[in-house]
C-alpha positions as CSV (number, residue, x, y, z in Angstrom):
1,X,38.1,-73.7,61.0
2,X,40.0,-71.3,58.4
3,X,41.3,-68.6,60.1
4,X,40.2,-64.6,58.9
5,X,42.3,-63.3,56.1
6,X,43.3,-59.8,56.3
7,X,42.4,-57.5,53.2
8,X,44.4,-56.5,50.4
9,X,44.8,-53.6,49.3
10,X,43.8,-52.5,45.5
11,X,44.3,-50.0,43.5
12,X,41.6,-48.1,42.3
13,X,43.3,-48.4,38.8
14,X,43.2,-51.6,38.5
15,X,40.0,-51.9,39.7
16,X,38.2,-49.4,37.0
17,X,40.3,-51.6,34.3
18,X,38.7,-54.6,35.5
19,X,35.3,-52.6,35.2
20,X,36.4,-51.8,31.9
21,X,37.3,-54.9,30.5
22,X,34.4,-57.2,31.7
23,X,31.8,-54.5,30.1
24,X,33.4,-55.1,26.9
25,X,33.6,-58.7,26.9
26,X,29.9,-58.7,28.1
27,X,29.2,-56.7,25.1
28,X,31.4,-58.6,22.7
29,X,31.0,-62.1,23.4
30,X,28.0,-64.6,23.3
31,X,25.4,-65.0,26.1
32,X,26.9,-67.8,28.4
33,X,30.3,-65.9,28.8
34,X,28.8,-62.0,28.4
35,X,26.5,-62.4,32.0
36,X,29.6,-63.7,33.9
37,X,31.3,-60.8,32.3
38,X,28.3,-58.8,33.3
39,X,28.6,-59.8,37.0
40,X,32.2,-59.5,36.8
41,X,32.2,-56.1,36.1
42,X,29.5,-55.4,38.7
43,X,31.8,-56.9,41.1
44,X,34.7,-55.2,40.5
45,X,32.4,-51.7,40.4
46,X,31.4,-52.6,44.0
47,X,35.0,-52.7,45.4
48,X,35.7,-49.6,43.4
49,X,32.5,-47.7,44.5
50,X,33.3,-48.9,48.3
51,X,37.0,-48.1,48.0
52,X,35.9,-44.0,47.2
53,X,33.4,-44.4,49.9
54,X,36.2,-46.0,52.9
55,X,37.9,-42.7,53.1
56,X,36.2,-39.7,53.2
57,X,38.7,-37.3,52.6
58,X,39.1,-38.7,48.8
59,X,42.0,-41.3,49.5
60,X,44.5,-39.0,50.9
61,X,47.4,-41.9,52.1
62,X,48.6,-39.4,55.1
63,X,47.0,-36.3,57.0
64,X,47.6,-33.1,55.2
65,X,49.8,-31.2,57.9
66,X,51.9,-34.3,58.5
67,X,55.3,-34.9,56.0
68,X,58.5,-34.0,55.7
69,X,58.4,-30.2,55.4
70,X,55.9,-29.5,58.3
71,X,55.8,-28.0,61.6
72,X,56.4,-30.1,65.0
């Protein structure tokens, strides 16, 4: 049995450029190649859809009154 794998983490950069990228090579190249690009890109807007939708708050990485300068 293969054991879980945790997930990795992403970021949302990368992610819209990988949107990006397979839109235009489903536009630019010939059928065969442009619907894997297609789904590519569908993919990769999924992650970046569900990676806004994880955290509520936006993406914050820490609580807003915790960091150096605040208050015990």
């Amino acid at each position: 049995m293969i054991p879980p794998v945790p997930p990795i983490a992403v970021s949302r950069p990368l992610l819209f450029g990988l949107v990006a990228a397979g839109a235009l090579a489903a536009v630019a190249l010939e059928p065969p190649h442009a619907s894997f690009a297609a789904g590519f890109a569908a993919g990769a807007g999924s992650v970046f859809v569900l990676s806004f939708m994880k955290r509520a708050d936006g993406g914050s990485a820490s609580p807003p009154n915790e960091g150096p300068g605040s208050p015990p």
